[in-house]
N, C-alpha and C positions, 0 to 999 in steps of 0.2 A: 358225580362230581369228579371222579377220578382219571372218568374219561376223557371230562371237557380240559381238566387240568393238562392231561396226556398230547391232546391236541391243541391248547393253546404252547407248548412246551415244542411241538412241531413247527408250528406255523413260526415261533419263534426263531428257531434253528436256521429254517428257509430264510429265512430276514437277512437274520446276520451273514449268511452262506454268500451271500447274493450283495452284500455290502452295506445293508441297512444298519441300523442305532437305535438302540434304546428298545424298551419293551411291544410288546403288540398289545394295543388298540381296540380289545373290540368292537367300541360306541362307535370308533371313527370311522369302522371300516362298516358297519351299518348304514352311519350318518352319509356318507360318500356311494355308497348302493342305494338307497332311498332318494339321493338328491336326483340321479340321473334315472331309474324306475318309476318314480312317480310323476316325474313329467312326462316321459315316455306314456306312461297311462291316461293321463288327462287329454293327453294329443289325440291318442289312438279315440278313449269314449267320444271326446269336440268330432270326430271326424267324422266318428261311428254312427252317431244321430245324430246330427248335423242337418237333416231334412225336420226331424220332431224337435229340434232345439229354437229352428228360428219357428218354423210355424206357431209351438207356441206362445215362442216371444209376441209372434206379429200377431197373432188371438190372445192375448192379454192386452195388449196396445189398443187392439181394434176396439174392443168391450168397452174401454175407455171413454174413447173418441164418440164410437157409434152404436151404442148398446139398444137405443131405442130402435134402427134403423134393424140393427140383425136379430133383433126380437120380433116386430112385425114381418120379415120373410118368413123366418125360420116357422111361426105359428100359419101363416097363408100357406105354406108346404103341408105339413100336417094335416091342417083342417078342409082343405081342399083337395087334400090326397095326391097330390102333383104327381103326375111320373118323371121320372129322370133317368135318361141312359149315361150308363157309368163305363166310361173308357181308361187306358192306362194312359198315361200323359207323361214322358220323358224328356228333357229338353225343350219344352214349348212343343212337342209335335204332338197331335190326338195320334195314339193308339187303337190295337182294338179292343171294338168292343166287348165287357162281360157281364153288362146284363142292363135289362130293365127295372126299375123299381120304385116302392114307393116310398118315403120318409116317413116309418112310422109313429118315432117319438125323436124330441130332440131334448137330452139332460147332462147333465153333468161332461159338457165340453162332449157328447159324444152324438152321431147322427144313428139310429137306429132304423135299419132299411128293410121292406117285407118287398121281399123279390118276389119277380113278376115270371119274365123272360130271364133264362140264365146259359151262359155259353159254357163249353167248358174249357178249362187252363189248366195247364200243369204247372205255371206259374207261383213260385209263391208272393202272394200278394200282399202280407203286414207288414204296414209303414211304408208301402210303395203310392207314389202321386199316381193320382186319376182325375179328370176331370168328369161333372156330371152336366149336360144339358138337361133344359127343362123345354117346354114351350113357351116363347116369350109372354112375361109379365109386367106391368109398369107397378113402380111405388116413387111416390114425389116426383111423380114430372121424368119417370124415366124409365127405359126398359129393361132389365134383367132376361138373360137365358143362357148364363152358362155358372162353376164356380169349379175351383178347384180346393183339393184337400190331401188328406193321405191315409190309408186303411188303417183301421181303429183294430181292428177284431174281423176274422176270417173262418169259418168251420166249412169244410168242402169232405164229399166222400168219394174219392179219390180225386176223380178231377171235374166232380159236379160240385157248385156252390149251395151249400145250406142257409147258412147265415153268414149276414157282411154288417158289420158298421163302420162309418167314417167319423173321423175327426170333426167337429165342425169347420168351417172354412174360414181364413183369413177375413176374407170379405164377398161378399157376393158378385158379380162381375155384372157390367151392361154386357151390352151386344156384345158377343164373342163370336168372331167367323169359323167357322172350320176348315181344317185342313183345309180340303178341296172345295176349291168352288165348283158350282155345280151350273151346268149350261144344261139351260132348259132346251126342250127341243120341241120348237113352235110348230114345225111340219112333220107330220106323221111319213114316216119313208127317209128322213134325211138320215138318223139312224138305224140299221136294219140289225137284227138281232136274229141269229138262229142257237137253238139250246138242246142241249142232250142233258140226260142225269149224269152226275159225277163219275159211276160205274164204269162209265162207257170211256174213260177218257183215254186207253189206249187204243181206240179203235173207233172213234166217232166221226172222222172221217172218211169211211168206208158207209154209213150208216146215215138214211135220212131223218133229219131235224125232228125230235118229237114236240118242238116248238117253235113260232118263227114269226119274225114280221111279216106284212105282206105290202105290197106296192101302193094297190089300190082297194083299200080298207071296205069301199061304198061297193063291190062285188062280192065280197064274202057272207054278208049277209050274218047269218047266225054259228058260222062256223067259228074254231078256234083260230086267235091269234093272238100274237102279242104286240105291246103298243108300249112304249119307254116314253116317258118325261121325260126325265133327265140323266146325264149322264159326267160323271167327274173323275179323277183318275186312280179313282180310289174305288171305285164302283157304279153303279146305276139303280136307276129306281122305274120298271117297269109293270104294267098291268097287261095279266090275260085275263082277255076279251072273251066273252062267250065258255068259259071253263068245261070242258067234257072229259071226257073217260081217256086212256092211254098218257094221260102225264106223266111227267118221272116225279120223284117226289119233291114236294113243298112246303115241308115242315122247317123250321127255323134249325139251322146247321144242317141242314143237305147242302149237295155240293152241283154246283150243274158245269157245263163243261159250254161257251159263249163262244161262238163267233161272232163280233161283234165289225162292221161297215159303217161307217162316216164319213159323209159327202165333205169332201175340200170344196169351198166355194171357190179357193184363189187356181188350183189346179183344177178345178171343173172333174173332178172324179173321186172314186171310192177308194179312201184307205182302209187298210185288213188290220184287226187285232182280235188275237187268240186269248183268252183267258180263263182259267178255273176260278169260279164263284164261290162264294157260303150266303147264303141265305140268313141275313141278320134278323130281318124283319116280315110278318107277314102281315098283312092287314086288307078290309073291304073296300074295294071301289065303286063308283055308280054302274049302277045296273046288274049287279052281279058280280061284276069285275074281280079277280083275287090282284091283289097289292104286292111287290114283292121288294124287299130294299135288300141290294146285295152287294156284296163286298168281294173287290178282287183279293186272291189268295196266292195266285200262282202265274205265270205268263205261256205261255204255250210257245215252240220255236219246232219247224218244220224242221228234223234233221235227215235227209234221204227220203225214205218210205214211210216214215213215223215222227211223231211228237217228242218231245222232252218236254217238262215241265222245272221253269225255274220261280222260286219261292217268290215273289214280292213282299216287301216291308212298308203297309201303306197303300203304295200304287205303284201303278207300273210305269215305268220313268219315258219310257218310246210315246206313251199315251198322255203321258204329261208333257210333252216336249212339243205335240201333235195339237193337243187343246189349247196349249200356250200360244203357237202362229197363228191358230185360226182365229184367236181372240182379239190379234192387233192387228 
């Protein structure tokens, strides 16, 4: 008591020193610190979750409106096991991917996921948007294949995912395009692909292709090659043919190191694009076939006698610019 007396007796002193009146205030000068701190804090929390504030606005809303509607998906996920690849989604743009999986229960506003495929992030990933595709579905006259949401709960050990749950979603989404479109390729040869393993990518250029398209598919016979579907600027989705011994590896996050050729139809010749892959997806083709859906990571630039490598976000933009002319 003696002290607070001591220092209200100072604060006093200061007052008057300085030209003030009358006694000191304490309520007032709380009431006047309070008035400008707690706004300051509601600002900063609005700001802070801002992403979980509207989301669960707009999921209470939705439950409303269409509770029957996100009750029958949410149970068809579940009970048919759906898979869904789960990407980061910033701005409207897909990210990449971090994993495959399945929905294994949906309660209490929460999606509960049993991973399948898992990439790894350093990422931290709670309360960040992702969007999930599924394989398209119809309900009432319509097709679903995509939703977005935002991380519920995340355990990773170090930068492997253990456990994920999401939020439930606002609403379920129809058709949603992705990023890149993707240009099928009707003629075998129009793009040529030759691949090394990731290892190799200072020096794969000195070193021949331990994978590769070939010209004329109907002479190789039973030998290995590779054969692309499609290709977009984000990546490509090709099958080797015939699988044998000497591949580099093939496991989902290897890295392969593309040379990648594309016929201009309007210039009548082959444009060159270098890029470092990762290996998103691996899956069976006919006859044997191995499946591989891969993601560009890096862009390859000839500087003198060797490569550099620069990161892409996405796609590589020279290859976006490239798809874009030949498309109109």
């Amino acid at each position: 008591m003696i002290r607070f007396l001591a220092q209200s007796n100072y604060l006093r002193e200061v007052q008057r020193t300085f030209g003030g009146a009358g006694h000191f205030d304490l309520k007032e000068l709380l009431f006047r610190t309070l008035s400008v701190a707690v706004p300051m804090v509601v600002v900063y929390v609005l700001w802070r979750y801002r992403l979980i504030i509207v989301h669960v606005a707009g999921r209470w809303a939705s439950r409303l409106l269409r509770r029957r509607k996100r009750q029958a998906v949410e149970n068809y996920l579940v009970s048919r096991s759906v898979v869904i690849e789960v990407c980061l989604y910033t701005g409207g743009v897909v990210g990449r991917k971090l994993c495959d999986a399945r929905v294994a229960s949906v309660a209490g506003g929460k999606m509960q996921l049993q991973l399948l495929v898992v990439n790894p992030t350093l990422t931290h990933l709670k309360h960040l948007s992702v969007i999930c595709f599924t394989k398209p579905f119809a309900y009432s006259g319509k097709r679903i294949n995509a939703f977005t949401t935002l991380v519920a709960h995340v355990r990773k050990s170090g930068v492997v995912l253990k456990e994920m749950s999401l939020l439930t979603p606002v609403r379920y989404r129809f058709i949603l395009r992705r990023r890149h479109s993707r240009q099928r390729v009707a003629r075998e040869g129009a793009v040529r692909v030759k691949a090394w393993s990731g290892g190799k990518a200072s020096t794969f250029w000195m070193l021949r292709p331990e994978l590769q398209t070939v010209n004329n598919p109907a002479r190789y016979d039973a030998r290995t090659r590779l054969a692309v579907e499609n290709i977009s600027a984000g990546g490509l989705r090709m099958f080797i043919v015939n699988p044998g011994g000497g591949m580099p590896p093939l496991d989902p996050g290897a890295q392969l190191v593309l040379r990648i050729s594309i016929w201009n139809p309007k210039m009548r010749r082959f444009s060159f694009f270098t890029a470092l892959g990762v290996i998103r997806s691996r899956f069976s083709g006919r006859g044997g076939a191995i499946g591989l859906g891969i993601q560009f990571m890096a862009e390859g630039e000839k500087v003198k006698d060797r490569y550099t490598w620069h990161t892409v976000r996405g796609e590589i933009p020279a290859l976006a610019q490239f798809l874009a002319d030949i498309e109109e």
